[in-house]
N, C-alpha and C positions, 0 to 999 in steps of 0.2 A: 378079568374080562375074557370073554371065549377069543380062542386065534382058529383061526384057518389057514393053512397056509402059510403063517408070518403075517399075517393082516389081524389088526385088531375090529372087531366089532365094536363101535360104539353106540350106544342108544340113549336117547334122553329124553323124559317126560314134562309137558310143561302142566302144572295143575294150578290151581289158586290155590292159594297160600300166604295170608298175612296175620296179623297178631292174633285177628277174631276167626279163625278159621286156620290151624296152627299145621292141620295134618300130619300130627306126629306117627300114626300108624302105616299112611300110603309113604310117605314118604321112607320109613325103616322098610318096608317090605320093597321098594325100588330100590337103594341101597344093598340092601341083603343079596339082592337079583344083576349087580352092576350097572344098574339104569340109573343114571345120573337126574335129578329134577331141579327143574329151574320154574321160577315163580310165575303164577299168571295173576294181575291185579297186586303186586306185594303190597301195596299203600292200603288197600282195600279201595280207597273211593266210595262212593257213598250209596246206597241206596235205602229207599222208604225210609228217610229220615235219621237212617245212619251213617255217619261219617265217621272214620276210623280217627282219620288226624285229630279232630277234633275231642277222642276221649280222654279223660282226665288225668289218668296215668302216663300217658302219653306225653301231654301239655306238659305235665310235673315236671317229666323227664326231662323233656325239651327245656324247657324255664330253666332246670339246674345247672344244665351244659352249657346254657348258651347257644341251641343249633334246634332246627326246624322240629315239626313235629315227624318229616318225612326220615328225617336221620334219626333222630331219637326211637322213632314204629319201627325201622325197619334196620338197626344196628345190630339184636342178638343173631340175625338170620343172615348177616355179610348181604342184605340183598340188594347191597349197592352195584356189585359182583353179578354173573352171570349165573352162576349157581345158588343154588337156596339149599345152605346145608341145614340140614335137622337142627330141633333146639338139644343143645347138651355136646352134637358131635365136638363141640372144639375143647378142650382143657385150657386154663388161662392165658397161657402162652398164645396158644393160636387166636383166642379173644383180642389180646392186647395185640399181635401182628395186623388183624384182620382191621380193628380200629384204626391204625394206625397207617394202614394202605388203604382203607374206604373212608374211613371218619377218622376227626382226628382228635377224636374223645374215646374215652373207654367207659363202658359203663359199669356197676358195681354187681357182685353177685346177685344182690337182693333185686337190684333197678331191671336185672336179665330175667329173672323169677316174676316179677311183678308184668313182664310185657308175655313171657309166656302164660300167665295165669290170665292173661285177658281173653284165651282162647274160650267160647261161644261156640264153636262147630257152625258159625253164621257163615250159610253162603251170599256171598252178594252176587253172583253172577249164576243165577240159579237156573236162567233158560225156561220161566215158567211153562213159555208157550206150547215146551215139548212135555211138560213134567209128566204125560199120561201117554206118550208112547213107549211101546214094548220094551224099548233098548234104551229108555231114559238111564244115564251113567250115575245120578246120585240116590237111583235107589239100593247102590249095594254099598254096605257098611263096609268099613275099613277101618 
């Protein structure tokens, strides 16, 4: 992080971020840059008749552990936590810490693969009403 003086800078971005909407790219380019990001919506919630909790990989997951669909959606991302780390940032150890301080299940490589592969690029919180002004923020790719 930049110092000044002996002062650290911190910054941090809040974006949406849950299974269906993974933003693996904003997120490594905030990373890369020292910007910390922390989730907006993790659960997703629902809109036009999509509910996150409610998908089936999801449910699966939950059914096998024994714990909600809300711990199950939102376990590979720690986003019980304040931070939303990227999917992959952790190596097994830090999986099984983070379970282990947020949930108190671990989930399998494959069951981590399976919630990141739900990723849709779906925004649920899309702001339609502005989607045609000049400085709408989800017309630029990342």
């Amino acid at each position: 992080m930049p110092q000044d003086e002996g002062q650290f800078h911190r910054l941090a971005g809040s974006i949406e971020c849950h299974p269906y909407l993974a933003q693996k790219n904003l997120i490594s380019f905030c990373q890369s840059r020292g910007v910390s990001v922390t989730a907006y919506r993790p659960l997703g919630g629902s809109s036009e008749g999509v509910d996150l909790m409610d998908d089936p990989v999801i449910q699966s997951i939950a059914r096998k552990h024994q714990k909600s669909p809300a711990q199950a959606g939102g376990a590979p991302a720690g986003r019980g936590n304040a931070a939303r780390l990227a999917p992959g940032a952790l190596d097994q150890v830090g999986r099984t810490l983070l379970a282990k301080l947020v949930f108190d299940f671990e989930l399998t490589e494959q069951e981590m693969n399976d919630l990141l592969g739900l990723d849709r690029n779906l925004r649920l919180c899309a702001f339609d009403t502005t989607k045609n002004h000049k400085d709408y923020p989800f017309n630029t790719a990342f």
